[in-house]
N, C-alpha and C positions, 0 to 999 in steps of 0.2 A: 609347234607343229600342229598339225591338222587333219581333218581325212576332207581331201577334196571332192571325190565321188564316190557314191557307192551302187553299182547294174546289180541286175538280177535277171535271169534269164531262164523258164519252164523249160527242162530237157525229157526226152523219154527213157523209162528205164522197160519198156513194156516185155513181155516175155510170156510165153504160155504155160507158165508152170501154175496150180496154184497149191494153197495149201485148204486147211480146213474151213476156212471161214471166206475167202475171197481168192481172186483170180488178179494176175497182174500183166492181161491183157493190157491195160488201160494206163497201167502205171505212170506216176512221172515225178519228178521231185526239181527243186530248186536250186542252181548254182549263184553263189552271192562273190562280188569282188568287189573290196575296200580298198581304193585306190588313197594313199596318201600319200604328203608332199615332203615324204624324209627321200634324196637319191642314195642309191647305192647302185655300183658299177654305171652310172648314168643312166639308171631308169629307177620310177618312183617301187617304192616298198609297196606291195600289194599283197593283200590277206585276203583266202578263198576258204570258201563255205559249202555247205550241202546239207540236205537233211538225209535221214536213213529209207530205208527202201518203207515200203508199207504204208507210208501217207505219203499223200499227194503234196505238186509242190505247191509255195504260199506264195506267191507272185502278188498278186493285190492285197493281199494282209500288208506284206512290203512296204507297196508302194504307194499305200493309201495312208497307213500310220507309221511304219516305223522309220524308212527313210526318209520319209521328212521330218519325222521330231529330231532325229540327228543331224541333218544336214539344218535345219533351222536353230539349233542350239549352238549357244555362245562356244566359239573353239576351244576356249580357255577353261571350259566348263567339263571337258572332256576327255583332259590330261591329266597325268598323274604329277606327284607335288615337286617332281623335278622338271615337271613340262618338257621334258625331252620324249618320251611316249604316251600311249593313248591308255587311257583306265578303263578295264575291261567294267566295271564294278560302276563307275560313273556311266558309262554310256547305257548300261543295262537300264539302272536308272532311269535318265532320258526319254529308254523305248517303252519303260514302263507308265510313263506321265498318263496320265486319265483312263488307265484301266481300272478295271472293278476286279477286285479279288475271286478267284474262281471263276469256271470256264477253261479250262487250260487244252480242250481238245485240239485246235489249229492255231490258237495266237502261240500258245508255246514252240514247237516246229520252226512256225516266222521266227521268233525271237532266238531260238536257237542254231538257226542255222546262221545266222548272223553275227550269233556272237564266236562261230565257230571263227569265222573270217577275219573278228576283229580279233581273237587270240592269236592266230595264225601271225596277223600282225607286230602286235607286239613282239611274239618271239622273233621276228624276222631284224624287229627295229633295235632288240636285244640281240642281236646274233648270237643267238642260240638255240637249240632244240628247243620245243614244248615242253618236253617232260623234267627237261631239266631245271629250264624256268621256273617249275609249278614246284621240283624239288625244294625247290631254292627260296619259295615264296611261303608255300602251305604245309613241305614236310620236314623231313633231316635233311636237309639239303645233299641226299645221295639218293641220285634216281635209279633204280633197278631193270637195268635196260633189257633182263630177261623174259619175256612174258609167256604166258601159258596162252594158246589159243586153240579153238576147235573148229574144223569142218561142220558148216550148217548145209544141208541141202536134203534129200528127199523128199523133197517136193513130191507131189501129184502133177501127172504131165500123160497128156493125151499119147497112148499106143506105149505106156511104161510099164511095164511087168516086171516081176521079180530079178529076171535075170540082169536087166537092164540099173534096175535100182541096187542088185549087188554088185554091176561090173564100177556103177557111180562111185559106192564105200569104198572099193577094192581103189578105186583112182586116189583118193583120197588119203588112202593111210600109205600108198605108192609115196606118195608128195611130204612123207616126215608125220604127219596127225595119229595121234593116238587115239583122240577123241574127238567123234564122229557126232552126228545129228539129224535124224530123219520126220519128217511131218505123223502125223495120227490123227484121226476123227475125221479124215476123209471116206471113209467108209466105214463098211460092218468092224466091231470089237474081233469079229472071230478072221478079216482078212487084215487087220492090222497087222494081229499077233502074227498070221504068216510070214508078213511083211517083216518084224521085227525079230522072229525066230530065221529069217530069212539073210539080214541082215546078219544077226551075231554069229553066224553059220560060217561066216569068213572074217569075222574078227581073231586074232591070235590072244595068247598070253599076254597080258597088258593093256589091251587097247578096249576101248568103255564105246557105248552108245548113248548119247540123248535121245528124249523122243519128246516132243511138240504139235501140242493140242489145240495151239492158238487161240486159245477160250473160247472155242466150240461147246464144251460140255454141258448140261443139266448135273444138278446137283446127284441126278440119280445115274446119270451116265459116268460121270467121274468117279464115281466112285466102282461104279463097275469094273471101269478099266483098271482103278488100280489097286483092285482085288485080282486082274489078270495080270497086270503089272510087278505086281510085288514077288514073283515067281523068277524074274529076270534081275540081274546084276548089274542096272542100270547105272547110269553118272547121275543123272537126274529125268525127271518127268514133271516138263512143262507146261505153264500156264494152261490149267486143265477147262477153269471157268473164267466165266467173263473178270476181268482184273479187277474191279471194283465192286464183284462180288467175298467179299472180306469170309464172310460166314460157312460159303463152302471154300473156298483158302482153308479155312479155321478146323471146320470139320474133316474135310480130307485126311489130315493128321492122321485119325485116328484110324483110316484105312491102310495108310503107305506109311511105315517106318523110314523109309529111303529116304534119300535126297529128292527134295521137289526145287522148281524155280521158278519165277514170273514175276511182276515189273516192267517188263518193258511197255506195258501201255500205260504205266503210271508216268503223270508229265508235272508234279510238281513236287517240292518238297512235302506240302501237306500231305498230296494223297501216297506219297513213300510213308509219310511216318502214318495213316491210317491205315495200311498194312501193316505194318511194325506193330500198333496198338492191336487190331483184332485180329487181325490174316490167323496167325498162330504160326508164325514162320519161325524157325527153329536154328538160332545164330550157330548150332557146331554141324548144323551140316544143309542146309539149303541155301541157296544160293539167289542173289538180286541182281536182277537186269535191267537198271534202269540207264536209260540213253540217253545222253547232254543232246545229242542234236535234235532230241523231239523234246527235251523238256526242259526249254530255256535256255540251255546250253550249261556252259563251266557254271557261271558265277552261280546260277539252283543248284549245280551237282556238288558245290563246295558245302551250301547248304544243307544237302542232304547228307554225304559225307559226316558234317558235325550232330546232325539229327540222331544218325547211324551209333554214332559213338556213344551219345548219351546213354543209347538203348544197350549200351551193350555188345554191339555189333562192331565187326572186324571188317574195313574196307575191303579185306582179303574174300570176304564172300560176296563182293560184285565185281561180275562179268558180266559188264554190256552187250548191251545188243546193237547191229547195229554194221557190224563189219569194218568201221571206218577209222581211219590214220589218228583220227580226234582223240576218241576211247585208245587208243593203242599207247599213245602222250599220255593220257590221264592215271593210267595202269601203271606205268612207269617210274611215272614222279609221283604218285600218293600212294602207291602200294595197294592198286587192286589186283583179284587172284586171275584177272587175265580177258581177252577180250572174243569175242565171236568174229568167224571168220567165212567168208563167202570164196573160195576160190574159184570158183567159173561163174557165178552169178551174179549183174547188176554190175558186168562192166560198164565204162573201168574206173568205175569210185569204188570198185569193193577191195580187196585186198592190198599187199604191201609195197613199198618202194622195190623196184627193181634190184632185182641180187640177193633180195632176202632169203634166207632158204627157211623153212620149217624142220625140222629136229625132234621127233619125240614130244610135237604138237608145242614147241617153244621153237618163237624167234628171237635176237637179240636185235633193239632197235638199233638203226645207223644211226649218225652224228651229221642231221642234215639241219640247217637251221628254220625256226617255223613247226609247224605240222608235219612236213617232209613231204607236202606235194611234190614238190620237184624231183624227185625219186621216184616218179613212178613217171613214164614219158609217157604212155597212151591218155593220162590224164590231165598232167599239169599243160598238153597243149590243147586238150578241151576249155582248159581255164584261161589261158591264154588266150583263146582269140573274145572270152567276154572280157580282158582289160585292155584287149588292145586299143 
């Protein structure tokens, strides 16, 4: 078998919302499809791809290195040792040929979104879910098809005021979610707090709030906040500083007992485990969000995964960022504590196959083969007309 082509095509996800640190007027991101030569029901097996919101998409990364090292490598070099499927692990390989170690800001994204497509793949050429695959490959071979997930949005959004951003939560935990997530450091520390005493104002018994700083902070401003912060009964409090700033990670600690979380702009195994080494992140109660589709995809996150374990660390404290059907599989089949969820935002790659319902901020995944694009129709005929 073979993959005979693989498109890519720059789509818009733009929107006027933004948060602390950017605006995603401009937005756009990458859909990838791996056309190969297995048929089923008389048309070829095709694996779809995308990267997460917040980088832009890699179109010429693409098409410059990575689809032609794949499409230029021997077929036979690219399957796995029953040559009946395609080796997610072998082809990574391939698209790594003549990189330099480090740099992971935009080649990882490309290489990720890609390899999202080529999983996708396999499970499809496996008739089976993703997560079960991954049960079956990397865990106990029993995928946990229940997952925790939360409402992300409070955004900053031109003419939004309080009431507006309470009637957003109030939609929210309407739709099953127990646990919510609003943006911070868009403005003053003192209209935050409004904002978030504002929020918990129609939270009930049960239901938790995150709040996301996007690493907007100074090391003196983050900690202000969560000196303001530590007053409230938070889930957690997000990425406060810049993500590879490890030292205020480190020191923060020492202002917020709570749960913190951040990660998601970490794109490689290394800089995961250079948090793990200095961050001062705390295995029994904060949480990593680190996202296969910006950082190389599965085959890094397997990596990080075992990096995790060395340290000590429980897959059960990452939840992805990200919103996407990928992380949702990954959570699944290795036992992470659940995945982030975009309900009205960044259609319609964000949220789940059609009929899902939310529950107490858990879904139970279908039994779609793949990733489960095809469960979700406003999307998989997006995807659809790039293999057509």
């Amino acid at each position: 078998m073979r993959i005979v082509e693989i498109r890519e095509k720059t789509l818009p996800i733009s929107s006027p919302i933004r948060n602390a640190y950017i605006d995603f007027s401009k937005m756009t991101l990458s859909l990838v499809a791996v056309i190969t030569d297995v048929i089923r029901d008389g048309k070829p097996v095709v694996g779809y791809g995308f990267n997460s919101n917040g980088r832009y998409g890699q179109g010429m990364l693409m098409r410059e290195r990575f689809i032609p090292r794949i499409m230029e490598a021997d077929p036979a070099s690219l399957v796995d040792d029953t040559g009946a499927n395609l080796d997610p692990h072998r082809i990574w390989n391939c698209m790594f040929t003549n990189e330099k170690p480090g740099g992971h800001g935009e080649r990882s994204v490309a290489m990720g979104t890609m390899d999202m497509a080529i999983w996708d793949a396999v499970a499809k050429i496996a008739e089976k879910p993703l997560y079960q695959l991954l049960a079956e490959r990397y865990g106990d071979g029993q995928a946990k098809r229940e997952i925790f997930v939360y409402a992300a949005g409070g955004y900053y959004y031109p003419g939004k005021g309080l009431d507006k951003l309470q009637d957003e939560m109030r939609s929210y935990i309407d739709r099953g979610y127990s646990v919510v997530k609003m943006k911070i450091g868009g403005d003053s520390l003192a209209e935050d707090q409004r904002r978030i005493e504002g929020v918990l104002s129609v939270l009930q018994d049960g239901q938790r709030l995150c709040v996301d700083a996007n690493g907007r902070f100074d090391m003196d401003t983050a900690i202000a906040y969560a000196k303001a912060l530590g007053q409230y009964d938070l889930f957690w409090y997000e990425e406060a500083g810049d993500p590879l700033d490890y030292e205020l990670q480190s020191i923060l600690r020492s202002y917020y007992p709570n749960p913190m979380a951040t990660g998601e702009n970490l794109f490689s195994m290394q800089d995961a485990r250079n948090l793990i080494r200095y961050g001062g992140m705390r295995a029994d109660r904060d949480w990593l969000q680190f996202d296969c589709a910006l950082s190389y995809g599965l085959v890094e996150y397997l990596r990080t995964l075992d990096m995790l374990r060395e340290h000590g660390w429980s897959p059960a404290r990452c939840i992805p960022h990200g919103g996407h059907q990928m992380s949702l599989n990954i959570a699944a089949g290795l036992g992470l504590g659940g995945n982030e969820s975009y309900p009205d935002l960044f259609q319609p790659f964000g949220g789940f196959p059609d009929g899902v319902e939310v529950k107490d901020s858990r879904i139970v995944m279908p039994e779609l083969a793949g990733i489960g694009f095809e469960g979700k129709a406003n999307l998989i005929s997006v995807m659809r007309e790039l293999s057509a």
